[in-house]
MMTF fields as JSON, N, C-alpha, C and O atoms, coordinates in Angstrom:
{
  "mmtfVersion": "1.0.0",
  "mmtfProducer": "UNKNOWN",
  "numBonds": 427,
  "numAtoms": 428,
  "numGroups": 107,
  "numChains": 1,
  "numModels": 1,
  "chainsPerModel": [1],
  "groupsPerChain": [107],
  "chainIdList": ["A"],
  "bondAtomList": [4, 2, 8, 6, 12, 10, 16, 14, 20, 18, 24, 22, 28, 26, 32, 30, 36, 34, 40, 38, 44, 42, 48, 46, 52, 50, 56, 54, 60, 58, 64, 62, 68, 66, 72, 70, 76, 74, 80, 78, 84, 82, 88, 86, 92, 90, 96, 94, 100, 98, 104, 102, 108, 106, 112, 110, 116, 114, 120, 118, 124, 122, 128, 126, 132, 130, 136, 134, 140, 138, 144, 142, 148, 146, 152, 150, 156, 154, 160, 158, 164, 162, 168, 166, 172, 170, 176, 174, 180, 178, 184, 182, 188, 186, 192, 190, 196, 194, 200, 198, 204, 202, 208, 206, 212, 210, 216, 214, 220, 218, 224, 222, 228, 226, 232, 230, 236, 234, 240, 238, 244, 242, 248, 246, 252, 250, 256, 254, 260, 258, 264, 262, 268, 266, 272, 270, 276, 274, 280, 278, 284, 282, 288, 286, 292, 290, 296, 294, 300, 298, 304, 302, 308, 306, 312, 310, 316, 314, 320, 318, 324, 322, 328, 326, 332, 330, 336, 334, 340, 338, 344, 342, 348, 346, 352, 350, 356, 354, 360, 358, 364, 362, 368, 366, 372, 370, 376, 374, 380, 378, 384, 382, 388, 386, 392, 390, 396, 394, 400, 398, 404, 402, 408, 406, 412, 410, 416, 414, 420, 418, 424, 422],
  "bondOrderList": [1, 1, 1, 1, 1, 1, 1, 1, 1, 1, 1, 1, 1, 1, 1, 1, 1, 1, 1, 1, 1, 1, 1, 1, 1, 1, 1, 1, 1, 1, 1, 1, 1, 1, 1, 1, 1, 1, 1, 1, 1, 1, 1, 1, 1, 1, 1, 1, 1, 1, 1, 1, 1, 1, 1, 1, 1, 1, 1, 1, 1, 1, 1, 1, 1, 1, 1, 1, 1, 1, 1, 1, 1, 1, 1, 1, 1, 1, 1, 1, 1, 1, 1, 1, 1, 1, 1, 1, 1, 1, 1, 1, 1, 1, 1, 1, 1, 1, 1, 1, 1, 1, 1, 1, 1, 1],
  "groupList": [{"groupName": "UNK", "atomNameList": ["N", "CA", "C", "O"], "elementList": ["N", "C", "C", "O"], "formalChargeList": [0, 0, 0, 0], "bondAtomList": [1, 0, 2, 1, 3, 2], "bondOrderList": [1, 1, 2], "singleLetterCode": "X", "chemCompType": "L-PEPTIDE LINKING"}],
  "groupTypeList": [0, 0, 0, 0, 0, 0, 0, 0, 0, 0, 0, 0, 0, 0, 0, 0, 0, 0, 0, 0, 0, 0, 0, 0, 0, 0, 0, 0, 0, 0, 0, 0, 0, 0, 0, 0, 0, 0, 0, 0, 0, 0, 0, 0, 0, 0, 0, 0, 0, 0, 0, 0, 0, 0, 0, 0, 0, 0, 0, 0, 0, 0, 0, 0, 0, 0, 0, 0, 0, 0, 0, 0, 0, 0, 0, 0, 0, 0, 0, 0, 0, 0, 0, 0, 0, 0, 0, 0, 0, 0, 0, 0, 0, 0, 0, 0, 0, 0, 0, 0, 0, 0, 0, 0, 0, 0, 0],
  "groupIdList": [1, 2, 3, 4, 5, 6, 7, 8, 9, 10, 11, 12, 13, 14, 15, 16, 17, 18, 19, 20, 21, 22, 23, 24, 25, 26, 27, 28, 29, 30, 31, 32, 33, 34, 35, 36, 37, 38, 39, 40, 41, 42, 43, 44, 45, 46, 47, 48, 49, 50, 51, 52, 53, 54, 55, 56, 57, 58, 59, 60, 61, 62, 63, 64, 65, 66, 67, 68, 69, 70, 71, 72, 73, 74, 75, 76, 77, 78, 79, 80, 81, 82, 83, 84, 85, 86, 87, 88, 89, 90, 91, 92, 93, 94, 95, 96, 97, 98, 99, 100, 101, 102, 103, 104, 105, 106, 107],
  "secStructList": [7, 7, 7, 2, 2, 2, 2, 2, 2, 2, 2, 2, 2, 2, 2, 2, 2, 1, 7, 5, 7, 7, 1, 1, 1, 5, 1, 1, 1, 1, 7, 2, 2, 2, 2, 6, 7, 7, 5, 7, 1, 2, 2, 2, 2, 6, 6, 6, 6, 7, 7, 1, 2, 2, 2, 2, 2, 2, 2, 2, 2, 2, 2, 7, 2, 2, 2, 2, 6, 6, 7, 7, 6, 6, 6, 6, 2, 2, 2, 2, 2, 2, 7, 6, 6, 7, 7, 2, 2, 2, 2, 2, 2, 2, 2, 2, 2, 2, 2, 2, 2, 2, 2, 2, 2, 6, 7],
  "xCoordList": [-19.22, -17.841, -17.284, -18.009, -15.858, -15.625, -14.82, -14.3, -14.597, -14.266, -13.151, -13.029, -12.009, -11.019, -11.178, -10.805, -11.635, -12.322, -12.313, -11.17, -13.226, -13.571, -11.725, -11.069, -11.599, -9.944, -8.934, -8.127, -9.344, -7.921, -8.303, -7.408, -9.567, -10.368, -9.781, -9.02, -10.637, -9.88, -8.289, -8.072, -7.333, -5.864, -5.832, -5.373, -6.464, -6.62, -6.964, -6.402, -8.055, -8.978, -7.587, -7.417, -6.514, -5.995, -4.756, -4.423, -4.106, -3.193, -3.838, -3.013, -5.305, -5.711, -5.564, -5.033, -6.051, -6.177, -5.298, -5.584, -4.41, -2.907, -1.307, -0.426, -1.546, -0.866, 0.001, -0.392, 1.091, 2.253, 3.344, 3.931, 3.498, 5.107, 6.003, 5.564, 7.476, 8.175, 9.461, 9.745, 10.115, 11.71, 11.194, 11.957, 9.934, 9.768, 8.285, 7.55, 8.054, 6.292, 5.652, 4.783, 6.046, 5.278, 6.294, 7.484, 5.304, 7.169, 7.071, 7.374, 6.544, 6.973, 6.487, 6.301, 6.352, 6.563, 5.163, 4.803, 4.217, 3.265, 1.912, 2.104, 0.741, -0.721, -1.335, -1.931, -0.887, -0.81, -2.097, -2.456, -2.911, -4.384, -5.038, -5.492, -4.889, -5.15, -5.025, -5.885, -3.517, -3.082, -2.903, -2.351, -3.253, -2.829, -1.356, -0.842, -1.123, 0.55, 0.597, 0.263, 1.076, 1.48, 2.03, 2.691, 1.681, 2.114, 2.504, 1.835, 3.661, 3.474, 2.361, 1.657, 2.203, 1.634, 1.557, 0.494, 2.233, 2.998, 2.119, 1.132, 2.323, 2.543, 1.192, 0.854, 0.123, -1.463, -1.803, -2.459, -1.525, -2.228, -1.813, -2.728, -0.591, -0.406, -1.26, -1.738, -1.577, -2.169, -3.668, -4.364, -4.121, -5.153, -5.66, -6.741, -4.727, -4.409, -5.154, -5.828, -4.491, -4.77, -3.694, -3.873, -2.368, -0.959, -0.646, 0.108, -1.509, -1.57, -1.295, -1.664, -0.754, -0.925, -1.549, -1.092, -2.875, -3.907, -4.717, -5.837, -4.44, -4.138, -3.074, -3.308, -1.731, -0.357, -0.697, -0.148, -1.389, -1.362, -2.582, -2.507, -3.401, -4.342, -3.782, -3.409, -3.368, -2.39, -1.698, -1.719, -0.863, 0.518, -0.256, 0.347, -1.546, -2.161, -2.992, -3.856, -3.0, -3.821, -3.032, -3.432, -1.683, -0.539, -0.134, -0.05, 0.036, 0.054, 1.154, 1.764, 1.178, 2.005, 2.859, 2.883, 3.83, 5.163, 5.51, 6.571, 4.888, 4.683, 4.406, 5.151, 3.142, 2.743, 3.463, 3.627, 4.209, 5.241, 6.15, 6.711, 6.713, 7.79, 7.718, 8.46, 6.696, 5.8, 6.283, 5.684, 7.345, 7.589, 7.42, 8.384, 5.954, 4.99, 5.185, 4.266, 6.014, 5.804, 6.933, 6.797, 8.118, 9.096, 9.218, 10.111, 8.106, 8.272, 6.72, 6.253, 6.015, 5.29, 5.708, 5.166, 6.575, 7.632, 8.537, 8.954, 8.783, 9.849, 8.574, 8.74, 7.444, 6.892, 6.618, 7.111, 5.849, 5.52, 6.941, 6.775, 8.059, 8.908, 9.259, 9.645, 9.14, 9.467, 8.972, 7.776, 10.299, 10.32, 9.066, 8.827, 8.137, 7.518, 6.25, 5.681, 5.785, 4.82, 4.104, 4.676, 2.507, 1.782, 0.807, 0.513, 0.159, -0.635, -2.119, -2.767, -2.249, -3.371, -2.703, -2.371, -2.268, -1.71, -1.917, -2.277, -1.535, -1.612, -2.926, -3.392, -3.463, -5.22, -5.58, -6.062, -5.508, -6.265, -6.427, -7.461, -5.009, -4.473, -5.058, -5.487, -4.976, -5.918, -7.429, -8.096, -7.861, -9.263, -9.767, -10.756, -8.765, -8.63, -8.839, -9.819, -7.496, -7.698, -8.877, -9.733, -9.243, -10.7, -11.534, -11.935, -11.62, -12.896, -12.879, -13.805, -11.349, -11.593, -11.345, -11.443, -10.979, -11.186, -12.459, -12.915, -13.111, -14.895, -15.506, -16.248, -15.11, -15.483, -15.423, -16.263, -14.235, -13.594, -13.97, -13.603, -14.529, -15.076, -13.916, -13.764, -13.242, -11.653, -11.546, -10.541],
  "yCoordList": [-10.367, -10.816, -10.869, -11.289, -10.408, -10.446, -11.532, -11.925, -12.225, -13.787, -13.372, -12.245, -14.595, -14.367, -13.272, -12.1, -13.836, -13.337, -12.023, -11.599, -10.942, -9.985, -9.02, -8.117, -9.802, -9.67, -9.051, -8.127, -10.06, -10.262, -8.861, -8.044, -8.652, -7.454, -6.141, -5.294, -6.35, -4.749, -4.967, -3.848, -5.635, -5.491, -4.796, -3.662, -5.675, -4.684, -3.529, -2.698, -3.398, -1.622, -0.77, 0.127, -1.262, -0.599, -0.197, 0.988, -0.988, -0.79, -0.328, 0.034, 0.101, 1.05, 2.359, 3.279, 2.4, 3.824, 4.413, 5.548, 3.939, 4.032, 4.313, 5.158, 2.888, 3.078, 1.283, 0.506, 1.177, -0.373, 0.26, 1.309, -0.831, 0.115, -0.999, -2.133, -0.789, -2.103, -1.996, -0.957, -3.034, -3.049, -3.496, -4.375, -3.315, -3.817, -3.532, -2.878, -4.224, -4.329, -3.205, -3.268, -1.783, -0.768, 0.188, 0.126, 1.616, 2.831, 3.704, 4.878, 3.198, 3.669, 2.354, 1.229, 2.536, 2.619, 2.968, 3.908, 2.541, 3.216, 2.285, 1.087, 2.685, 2.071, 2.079, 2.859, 1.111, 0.93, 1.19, 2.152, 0.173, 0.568, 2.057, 2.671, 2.42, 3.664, 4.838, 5.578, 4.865, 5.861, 5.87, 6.891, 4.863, 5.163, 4.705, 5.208, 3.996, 3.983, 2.572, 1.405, 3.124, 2.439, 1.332, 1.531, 0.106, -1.435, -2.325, -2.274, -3.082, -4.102, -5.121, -5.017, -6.33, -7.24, -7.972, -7.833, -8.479, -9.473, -8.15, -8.5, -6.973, -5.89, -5.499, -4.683, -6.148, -5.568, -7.297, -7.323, -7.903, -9.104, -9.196, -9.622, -8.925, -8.901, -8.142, -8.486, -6.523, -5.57, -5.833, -5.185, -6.991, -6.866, -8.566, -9.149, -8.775, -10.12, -11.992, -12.902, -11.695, -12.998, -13.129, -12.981, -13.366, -13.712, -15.279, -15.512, -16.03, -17.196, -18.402, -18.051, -19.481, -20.167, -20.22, -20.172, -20.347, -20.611, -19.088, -19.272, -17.85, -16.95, -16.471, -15.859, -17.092, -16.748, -18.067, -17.933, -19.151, -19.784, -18.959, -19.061, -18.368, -18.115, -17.311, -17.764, -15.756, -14.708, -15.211, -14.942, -16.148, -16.65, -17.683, -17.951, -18.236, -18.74, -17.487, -17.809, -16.39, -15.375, -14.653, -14.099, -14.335, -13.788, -13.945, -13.143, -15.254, -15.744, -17.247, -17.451, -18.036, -18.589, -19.325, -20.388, -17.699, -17.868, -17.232, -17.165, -17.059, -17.015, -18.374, -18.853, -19.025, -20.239, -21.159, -21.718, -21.272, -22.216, -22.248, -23.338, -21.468, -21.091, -20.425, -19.531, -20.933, -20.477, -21.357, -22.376, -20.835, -21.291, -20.475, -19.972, -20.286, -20.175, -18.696, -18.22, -17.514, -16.259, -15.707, -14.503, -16.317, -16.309, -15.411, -14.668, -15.758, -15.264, -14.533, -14.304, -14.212, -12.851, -11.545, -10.637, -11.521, -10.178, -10.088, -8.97, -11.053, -11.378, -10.547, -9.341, -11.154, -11.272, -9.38, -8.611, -8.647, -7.42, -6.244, -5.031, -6.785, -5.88, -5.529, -4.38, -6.754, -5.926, -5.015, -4.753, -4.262, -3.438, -2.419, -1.236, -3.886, -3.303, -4.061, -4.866, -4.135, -4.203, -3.184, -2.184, -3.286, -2.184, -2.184, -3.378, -1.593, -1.407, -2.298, -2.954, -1.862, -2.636, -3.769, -3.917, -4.848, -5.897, -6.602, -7.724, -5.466, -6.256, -6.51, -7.395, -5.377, -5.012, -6.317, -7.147, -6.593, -7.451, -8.903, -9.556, -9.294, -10.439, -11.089, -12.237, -9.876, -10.07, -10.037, -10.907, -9.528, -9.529, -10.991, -11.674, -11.141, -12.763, -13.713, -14.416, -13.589, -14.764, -14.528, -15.382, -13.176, -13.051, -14.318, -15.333, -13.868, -14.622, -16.166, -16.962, -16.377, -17.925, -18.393, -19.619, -17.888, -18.227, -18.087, -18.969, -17.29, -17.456, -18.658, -19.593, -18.422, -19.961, -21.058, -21.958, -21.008, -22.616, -22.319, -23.353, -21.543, -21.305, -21.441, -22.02, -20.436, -20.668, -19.334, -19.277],
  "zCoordList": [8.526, 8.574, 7.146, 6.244, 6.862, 5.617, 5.611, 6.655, 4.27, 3.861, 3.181, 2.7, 3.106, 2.574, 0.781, 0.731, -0.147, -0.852, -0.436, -0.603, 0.148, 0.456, 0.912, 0.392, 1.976, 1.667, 0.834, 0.937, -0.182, -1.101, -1.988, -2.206, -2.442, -2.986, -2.442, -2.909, -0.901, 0.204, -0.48, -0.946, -0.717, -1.113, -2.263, -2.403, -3.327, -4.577, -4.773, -5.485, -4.055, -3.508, -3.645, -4.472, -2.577, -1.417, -2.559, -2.52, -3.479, -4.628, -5.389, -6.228, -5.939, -7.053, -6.598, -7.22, -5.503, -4.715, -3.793, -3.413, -3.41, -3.158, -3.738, -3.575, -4.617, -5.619, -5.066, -4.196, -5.886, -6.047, -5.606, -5.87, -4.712, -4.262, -4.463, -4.274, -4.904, -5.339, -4.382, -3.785, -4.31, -3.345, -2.225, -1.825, -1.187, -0.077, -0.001, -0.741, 1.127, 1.705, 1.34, 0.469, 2.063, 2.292, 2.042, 2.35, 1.089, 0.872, 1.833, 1.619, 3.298, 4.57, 5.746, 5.283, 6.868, 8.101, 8.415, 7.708, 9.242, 9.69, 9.598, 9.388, 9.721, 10.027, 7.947, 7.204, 7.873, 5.915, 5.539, 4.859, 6.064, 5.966, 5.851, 4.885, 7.366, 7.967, 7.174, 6.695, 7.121, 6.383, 5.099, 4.688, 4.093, 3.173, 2.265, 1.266, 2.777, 2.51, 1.232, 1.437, 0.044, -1.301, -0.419, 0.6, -0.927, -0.696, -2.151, -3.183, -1.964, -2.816, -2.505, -1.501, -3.611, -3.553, -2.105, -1.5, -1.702, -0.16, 0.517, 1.164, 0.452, 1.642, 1.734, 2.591, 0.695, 0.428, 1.347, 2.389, 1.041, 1.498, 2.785, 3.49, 3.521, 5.155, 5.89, 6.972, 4.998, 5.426, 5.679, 6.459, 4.828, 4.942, 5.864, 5.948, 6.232, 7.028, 6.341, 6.825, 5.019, 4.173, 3.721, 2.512, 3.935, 2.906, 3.881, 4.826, 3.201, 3.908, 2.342, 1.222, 2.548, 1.515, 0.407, -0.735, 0.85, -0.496, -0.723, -1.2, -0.518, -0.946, -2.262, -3.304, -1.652, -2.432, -3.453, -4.546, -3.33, -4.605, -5.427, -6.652, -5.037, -5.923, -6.515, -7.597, -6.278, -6.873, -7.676, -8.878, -7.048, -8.253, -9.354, -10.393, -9.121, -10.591, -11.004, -11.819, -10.751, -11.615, -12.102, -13.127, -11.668, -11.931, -13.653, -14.584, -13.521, -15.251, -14.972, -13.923, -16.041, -16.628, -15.572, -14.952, -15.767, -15.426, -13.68, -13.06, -13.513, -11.977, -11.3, -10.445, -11.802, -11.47, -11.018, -9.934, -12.898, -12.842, -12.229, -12.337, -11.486, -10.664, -9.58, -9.171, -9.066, -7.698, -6.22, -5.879, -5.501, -4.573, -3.415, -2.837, -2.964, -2.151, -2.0, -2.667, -1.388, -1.622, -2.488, -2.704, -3.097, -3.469, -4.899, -5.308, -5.39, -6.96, -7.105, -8.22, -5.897, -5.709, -5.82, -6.451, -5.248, -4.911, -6.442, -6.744, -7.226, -8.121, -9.08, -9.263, -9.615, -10.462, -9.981, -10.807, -8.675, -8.849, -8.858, -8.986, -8.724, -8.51, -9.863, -10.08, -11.236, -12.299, -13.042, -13.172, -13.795, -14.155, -14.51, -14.265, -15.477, -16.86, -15.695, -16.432, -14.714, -13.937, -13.502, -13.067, -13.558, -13.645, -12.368, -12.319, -11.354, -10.773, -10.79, -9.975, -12.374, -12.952, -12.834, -11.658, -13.674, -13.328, -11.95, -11.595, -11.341, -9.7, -9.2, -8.482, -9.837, -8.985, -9.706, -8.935, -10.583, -11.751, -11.352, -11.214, -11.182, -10.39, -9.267, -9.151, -8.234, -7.154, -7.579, -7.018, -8.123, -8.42, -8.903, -8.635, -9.643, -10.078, -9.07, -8.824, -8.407, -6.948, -6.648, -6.88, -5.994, -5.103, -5.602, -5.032, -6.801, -7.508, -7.416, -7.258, -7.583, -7.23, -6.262, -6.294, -5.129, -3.735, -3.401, -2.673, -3.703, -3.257, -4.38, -4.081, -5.371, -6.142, -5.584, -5.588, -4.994, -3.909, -2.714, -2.157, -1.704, -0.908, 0.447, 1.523, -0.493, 0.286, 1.77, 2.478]
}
């Protein structure tokens, strides 16, 4: 059985090897997983069925700073990956982050 943790990882997997898609969830329509289909942040963690609270807090404290601080629960997920000068890596990284401390906390 895979654990939240394991999860949040398959999301990151799924944005290295896919790619970040920004403006909305998914840059199509269709079986995201399955096929392949570039996801934002929000759109990797639904896909992979963990965009649950203490998920979106872990992201938004691995995120950095200023995400954290202004972290009103999925609100400034989408804010923080849609900009501009936001990178793929970044995202993968982030999540890799949470992973780690959600299996730390045995979340």
């Amino acid at each position: 059985m895979s654990t939240t943790a394991d999860k949040v990882r398959a999301a990151a997997d799924h944005i290295e090897k896919y790619g970040l898609h920004k403006g909305a969830m998914y840059a199509e329509q269709g079986a995201v997983v399955e096929q392949g289909i570039p996801c934002c942040t929000v759109g990797a963690l639904h896909a992979f069925g963990v965009n649950d609270d203490p998920v979106r807090e872990a992201v938004a404290r691995a995120a950095g700073p200023d995400v954290w601080d202004d972290y009103n629960q999925v609100d400034e997920i989408p804010i923080w990956n849609d900009a501009d000068e936001r990178t793929a890596d970044e995202v993968v990284a982030a999540l890799r982050k949470a992973a780690d401390k959600l299996e730390a906390d045995r979340v």
